[in-house]
DRENMI-963081 format. One record per atom (N, C-alpha, C): residue number from 0; residue in three letters; atom name; x, y, z. Coordinates in Angstrom, 3 decimals. Atoms other than C-alpha are relative to their C-alpha. Layout:
REM residues N
+-----+-----+----+----------+----------+----------+
:   k :   r :  a :        X :        Y :        Z :
+-----+-----+----+----------+----------+----------+
: NUM : ALA : CA :        X :        Y :        Z :
...
+-----+-----+----+----------+----------+----------+
***
This chain:
REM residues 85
+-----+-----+----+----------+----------+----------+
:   k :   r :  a :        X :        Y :        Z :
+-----+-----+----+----------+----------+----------+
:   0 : UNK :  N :    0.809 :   -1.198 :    0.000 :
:   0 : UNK : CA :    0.000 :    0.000 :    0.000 :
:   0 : UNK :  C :    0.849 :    1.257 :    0.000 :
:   1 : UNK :  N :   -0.717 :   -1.300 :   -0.085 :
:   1 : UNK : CA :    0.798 :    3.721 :   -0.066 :
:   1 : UNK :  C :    0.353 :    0.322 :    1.223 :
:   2 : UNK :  N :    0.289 :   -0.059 :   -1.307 :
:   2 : UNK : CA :    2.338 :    4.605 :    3.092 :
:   2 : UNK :  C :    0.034 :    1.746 :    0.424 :
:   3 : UNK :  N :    0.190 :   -1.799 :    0.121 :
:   3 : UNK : CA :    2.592 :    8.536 :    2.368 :
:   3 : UNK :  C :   -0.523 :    1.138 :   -0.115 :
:   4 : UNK :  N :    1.160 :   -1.253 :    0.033 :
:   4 : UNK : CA :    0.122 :   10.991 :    3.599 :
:   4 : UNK :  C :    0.626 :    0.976 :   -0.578 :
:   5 : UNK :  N :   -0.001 :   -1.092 :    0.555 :
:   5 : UNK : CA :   -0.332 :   13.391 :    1.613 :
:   5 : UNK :  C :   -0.426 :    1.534 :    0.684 :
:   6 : UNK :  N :   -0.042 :   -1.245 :   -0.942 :
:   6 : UNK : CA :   -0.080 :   16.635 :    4.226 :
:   6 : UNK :  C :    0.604 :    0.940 :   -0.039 :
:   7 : UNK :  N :   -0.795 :   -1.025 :   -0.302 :
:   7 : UNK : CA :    1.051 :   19.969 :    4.647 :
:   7 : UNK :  C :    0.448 :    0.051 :    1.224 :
:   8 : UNK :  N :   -0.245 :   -0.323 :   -1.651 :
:   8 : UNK : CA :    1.558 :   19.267 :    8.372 :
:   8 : UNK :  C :    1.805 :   -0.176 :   -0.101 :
:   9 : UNK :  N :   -1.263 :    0.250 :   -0.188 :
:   9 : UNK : CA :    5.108 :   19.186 :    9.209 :
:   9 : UNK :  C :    0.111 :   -1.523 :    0.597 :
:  10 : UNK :  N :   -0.552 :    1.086 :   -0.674 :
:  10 : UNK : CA :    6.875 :   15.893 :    9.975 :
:  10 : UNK :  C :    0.285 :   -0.345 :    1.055 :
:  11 : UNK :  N :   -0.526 :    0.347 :   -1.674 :
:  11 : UNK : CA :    7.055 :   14.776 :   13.537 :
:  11 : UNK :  C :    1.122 :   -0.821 :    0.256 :
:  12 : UNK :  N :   -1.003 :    1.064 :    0.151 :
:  12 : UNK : CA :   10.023 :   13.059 :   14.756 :
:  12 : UNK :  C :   -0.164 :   -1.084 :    0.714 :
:  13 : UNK :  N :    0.567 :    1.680 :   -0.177 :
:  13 : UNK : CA :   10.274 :    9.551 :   15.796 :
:  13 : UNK :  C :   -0.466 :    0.053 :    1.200 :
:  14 : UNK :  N :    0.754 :   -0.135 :   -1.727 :
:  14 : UNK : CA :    9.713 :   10.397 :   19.612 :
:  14 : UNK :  C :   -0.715 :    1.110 :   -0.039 :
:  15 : UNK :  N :    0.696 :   -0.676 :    0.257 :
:  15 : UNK : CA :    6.423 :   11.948 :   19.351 :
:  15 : UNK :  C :   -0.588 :    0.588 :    1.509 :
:  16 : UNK :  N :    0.357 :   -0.332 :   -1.513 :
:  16 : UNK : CA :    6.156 :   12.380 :   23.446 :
:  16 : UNK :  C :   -0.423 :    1.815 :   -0.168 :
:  17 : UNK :  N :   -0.045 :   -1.725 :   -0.065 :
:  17 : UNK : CA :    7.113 :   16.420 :   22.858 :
:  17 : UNK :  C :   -1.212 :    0.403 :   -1.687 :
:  18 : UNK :  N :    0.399 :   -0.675 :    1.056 :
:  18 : UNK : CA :    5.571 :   17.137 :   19.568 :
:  18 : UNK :  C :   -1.384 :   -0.486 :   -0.620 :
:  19 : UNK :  N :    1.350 :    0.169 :   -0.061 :
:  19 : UNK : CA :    2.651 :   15.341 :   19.835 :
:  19 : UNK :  C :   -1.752 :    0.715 :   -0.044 :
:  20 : UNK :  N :    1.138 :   -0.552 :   -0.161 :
:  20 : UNK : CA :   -0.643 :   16.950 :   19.221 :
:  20 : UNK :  C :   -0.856 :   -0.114 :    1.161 :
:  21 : UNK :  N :    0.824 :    0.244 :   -0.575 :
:  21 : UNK : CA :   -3.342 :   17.248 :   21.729 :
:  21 : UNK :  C :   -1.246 :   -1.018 :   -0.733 :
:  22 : UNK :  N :    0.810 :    1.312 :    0.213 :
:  22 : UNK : CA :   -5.753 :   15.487 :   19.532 :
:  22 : UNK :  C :   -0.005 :    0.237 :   -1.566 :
:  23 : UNK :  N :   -0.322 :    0.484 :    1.071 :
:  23 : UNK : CA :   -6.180 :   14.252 :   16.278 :
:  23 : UNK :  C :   -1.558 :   -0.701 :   -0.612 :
:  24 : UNK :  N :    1.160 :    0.910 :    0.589 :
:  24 : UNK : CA :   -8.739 :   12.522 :   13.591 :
:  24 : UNK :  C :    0.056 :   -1.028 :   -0.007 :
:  25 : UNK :  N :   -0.259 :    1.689 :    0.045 :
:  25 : UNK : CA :   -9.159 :    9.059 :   13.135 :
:  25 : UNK :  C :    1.248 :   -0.122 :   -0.834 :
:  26 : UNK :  N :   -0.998 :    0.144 :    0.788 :
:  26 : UNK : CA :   -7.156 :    9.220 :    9.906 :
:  26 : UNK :  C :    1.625 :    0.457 :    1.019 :
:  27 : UNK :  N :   -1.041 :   -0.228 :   -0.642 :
:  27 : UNK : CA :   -4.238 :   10.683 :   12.008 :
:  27 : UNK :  C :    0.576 :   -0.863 :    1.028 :
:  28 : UNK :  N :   -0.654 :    0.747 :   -0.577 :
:  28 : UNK : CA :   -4.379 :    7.967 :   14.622 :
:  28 : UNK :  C :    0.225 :   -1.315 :   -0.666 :
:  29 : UNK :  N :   -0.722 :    0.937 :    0.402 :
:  29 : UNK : CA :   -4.003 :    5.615 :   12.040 :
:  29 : UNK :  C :    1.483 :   -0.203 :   -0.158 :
:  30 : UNK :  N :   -1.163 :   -0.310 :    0.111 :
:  30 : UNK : CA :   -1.117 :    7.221 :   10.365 :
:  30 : UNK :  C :    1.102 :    0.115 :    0.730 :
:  31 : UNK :  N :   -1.118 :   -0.107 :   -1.248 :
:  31 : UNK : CA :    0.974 :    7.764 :   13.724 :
:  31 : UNK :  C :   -0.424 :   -1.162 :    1.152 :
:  32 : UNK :  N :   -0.297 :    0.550 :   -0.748 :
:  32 : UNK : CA :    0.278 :    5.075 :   15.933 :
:  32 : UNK :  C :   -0.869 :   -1.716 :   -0.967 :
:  33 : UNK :  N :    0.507 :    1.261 :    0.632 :
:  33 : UNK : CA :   -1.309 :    1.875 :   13.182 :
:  33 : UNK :  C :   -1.080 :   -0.605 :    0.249 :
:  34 : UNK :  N :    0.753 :    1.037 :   -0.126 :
:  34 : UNK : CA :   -4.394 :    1.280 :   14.465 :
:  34 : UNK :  C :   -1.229 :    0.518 :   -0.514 :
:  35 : UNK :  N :    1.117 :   -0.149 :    0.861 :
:  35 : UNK : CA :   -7.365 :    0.525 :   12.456 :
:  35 : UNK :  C :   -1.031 :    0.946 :    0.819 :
:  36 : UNK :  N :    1.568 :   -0.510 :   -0.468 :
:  36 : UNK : CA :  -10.926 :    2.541 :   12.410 :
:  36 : UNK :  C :   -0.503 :   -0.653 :    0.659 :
:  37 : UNK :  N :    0.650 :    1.265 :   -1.017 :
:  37 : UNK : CA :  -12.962 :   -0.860 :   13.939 :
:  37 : UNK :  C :    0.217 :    0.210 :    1.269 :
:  38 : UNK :  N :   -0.853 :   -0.129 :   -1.768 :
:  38 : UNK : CA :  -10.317 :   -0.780 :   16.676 :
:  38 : UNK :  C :   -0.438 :    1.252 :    1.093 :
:  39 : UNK :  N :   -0.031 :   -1.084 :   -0.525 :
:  39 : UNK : CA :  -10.117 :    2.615 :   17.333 :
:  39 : UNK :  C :   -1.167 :    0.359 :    0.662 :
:  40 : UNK :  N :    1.488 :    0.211 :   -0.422 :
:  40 : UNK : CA :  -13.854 :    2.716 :   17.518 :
:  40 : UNK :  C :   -0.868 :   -0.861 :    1.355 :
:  41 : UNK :  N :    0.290 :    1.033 :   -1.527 :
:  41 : UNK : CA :  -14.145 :   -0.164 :   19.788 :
:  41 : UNK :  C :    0.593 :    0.437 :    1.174 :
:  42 : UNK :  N :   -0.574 :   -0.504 :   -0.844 :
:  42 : UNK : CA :  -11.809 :    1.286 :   22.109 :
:  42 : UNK :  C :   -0.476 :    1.464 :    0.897 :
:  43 : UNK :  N :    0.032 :   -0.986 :   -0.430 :
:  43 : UNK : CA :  -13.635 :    4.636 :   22.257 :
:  43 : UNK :  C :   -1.134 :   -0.303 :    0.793 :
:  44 : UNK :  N :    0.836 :    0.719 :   -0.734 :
:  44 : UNK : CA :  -16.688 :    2.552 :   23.080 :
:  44 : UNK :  C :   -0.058 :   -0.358 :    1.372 :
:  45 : UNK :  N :   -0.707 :    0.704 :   -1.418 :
:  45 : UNK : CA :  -14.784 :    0.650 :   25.813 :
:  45 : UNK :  C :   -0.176 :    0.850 :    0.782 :
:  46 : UNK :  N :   -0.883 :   -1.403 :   -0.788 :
:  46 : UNK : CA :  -13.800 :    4.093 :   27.285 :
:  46 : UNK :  C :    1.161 :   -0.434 :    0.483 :
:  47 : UNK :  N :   -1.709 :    0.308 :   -0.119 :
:  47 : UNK : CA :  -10.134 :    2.988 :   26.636 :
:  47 : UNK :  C :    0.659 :    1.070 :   -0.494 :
:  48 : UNK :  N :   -0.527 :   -1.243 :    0.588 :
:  48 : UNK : CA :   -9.502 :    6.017 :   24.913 :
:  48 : UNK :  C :   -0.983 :    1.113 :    0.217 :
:  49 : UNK :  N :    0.615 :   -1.283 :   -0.185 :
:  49 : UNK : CA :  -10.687 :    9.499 :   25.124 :
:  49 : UNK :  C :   -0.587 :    0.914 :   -1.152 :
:  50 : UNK :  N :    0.374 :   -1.045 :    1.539 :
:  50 : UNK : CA :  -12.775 :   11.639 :   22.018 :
:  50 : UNK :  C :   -1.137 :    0.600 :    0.629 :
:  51 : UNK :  N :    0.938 :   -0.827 :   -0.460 :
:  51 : UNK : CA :  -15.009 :   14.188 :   21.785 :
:  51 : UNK :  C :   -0.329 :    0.084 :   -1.515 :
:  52 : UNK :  N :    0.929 :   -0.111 :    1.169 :
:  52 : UNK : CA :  -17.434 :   14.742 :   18.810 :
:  52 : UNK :  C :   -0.136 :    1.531 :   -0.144 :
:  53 : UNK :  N :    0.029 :   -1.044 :    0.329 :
:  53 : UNK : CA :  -17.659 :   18.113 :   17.424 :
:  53 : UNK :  C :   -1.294 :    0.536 :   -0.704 :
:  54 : UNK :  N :    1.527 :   -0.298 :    0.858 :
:  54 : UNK : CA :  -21.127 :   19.306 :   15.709 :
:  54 : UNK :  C :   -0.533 :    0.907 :   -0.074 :
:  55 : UNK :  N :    0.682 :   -1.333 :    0.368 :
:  55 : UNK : CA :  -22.447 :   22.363 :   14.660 :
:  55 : UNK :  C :   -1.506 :   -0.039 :    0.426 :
:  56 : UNK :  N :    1.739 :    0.228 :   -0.341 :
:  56 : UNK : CA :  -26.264 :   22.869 :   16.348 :
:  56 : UNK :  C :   -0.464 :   -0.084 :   -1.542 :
:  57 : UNK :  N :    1.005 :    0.298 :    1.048 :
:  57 : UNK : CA :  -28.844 :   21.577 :   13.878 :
:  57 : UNK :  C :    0.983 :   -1.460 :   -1.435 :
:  58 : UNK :  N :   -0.644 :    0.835 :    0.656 :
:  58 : UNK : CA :  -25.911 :   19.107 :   11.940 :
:  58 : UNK :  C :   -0.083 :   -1.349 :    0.471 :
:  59 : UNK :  N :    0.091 :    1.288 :   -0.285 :
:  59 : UNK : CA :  -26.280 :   15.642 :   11.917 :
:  59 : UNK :  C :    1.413 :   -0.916 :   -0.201 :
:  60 : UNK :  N :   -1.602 :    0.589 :   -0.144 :
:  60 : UNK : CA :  -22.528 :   14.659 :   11.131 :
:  60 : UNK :  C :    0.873 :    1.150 :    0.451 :
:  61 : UNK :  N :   -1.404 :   -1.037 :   -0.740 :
:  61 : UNK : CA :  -19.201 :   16.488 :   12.877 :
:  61 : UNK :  C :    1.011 :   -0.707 :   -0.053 :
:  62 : UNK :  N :   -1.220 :    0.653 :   -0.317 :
:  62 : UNK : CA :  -16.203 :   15.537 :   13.600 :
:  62 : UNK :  C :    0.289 :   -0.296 :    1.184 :
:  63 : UNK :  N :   -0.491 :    0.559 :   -0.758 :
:  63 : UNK : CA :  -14.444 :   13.163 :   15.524 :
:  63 : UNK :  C :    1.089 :    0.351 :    0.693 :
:  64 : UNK :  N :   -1.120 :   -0.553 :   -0.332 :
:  64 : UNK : CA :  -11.607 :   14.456 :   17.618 :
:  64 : UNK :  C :    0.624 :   -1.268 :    1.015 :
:  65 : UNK :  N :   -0.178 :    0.987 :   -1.382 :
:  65 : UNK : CA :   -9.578 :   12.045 :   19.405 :
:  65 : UNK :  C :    1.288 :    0.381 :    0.860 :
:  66 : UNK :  N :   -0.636 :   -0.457 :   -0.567 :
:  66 : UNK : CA :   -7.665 :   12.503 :   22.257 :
:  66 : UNK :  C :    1.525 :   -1.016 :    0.219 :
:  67 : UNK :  N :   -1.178 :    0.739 :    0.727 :
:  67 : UNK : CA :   -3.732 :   11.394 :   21.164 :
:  67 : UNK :  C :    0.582 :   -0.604 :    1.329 :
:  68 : UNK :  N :   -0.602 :    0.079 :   -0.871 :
:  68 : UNK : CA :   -2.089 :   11.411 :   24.608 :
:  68 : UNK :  C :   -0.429 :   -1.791 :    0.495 :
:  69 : UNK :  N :    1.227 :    0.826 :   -0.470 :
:  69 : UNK : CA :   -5.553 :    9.107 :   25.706 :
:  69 : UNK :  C :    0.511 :   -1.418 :   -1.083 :
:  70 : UNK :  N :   -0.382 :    1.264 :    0.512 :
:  70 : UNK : CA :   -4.109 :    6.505 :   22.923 :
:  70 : UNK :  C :    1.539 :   -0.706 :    0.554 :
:  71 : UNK :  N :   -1.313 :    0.261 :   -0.338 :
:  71 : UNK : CA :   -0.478 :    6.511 :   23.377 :
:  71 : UNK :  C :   -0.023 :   -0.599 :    1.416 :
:  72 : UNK :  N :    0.163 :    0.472 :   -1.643 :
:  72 : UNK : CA :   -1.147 :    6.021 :   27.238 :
:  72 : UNK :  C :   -0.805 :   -1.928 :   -0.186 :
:  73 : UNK :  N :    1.228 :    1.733 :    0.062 :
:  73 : UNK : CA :   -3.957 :    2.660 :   26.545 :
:  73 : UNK :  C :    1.107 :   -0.727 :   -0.690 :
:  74 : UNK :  N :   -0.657 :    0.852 :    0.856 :
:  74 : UNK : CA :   -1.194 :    1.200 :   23.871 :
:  74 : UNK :  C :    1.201 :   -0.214 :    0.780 :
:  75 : UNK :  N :   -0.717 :    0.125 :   -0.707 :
:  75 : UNK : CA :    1.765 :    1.680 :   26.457 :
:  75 : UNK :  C :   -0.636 :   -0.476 :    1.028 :
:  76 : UNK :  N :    0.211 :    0.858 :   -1.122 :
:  76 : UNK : CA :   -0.371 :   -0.137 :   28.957 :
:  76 : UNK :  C :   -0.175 :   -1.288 :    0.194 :
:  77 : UNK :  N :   -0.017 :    0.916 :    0.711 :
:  77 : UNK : CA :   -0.981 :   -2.884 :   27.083 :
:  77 : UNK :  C :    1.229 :   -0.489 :   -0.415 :
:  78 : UNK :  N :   -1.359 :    0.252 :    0.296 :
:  78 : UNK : CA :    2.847 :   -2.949 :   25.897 :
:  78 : UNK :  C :    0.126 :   -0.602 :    1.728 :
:  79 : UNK :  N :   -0.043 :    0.394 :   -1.339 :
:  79 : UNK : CA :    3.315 :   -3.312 :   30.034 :
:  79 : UNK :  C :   -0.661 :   -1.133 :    0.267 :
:  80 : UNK :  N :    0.523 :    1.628 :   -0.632 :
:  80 : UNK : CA :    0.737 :   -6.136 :   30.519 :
:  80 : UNK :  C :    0.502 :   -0.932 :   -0.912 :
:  81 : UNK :  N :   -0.449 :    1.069 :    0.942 :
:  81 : UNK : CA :    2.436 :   -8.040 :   27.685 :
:  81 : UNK :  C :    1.290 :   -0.566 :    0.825 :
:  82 : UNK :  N :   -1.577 :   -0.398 :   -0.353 :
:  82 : UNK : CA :    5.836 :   -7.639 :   29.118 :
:  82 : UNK :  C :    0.297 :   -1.180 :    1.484 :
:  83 : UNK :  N :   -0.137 :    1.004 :   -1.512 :
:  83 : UNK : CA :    4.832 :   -8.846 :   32.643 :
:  83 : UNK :  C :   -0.237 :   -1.062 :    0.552 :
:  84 : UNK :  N :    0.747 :    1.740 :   -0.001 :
:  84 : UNK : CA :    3.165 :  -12.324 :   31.943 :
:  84 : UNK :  C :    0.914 :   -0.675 :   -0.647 :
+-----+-----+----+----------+----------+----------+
***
């Protein structure tokens, strides 16, 4: 597949701790941390991760905002319970 968003954003570097966004779209937490829509979705469900929906009064679709920190944290906790069994 293509693996090269096509963005004007600037390039983050490999340790995204500092330069990390506060939050992000779905498409974005694919691109920086690999995990599918389904997932991501299921997770926000769970309340394993953190988003907030965005919507203009009287609109029936908005945007999804998700909260980046709120992933990185659930996927490093999971790295930890792997680690310790």
């Amino acid at each position: 597949g293509n693996y090269m968003p096509l963005t004007t954003e600037p390039v983050a570097a490999a340790n995204t701790s500092q330069t990390l966004p506060e939050f992000g779209r779905v498409q974005d937490v694919q691109r920086l941390f690999g995990v599918k829509r389904g997932i991501l979705y299921r997770w926000i469900g769970d309340g394993k991760i953190k988003s907030v929906l965005i919507r203009e009064p009287g609109n029936i679709q908005g945007v999804r905002l998700i909260h980046l920190a709120s992933v990185r944290d659930y996927i490093n906790s999971q790295m930890q319970l792997t680690t310790t069994t």
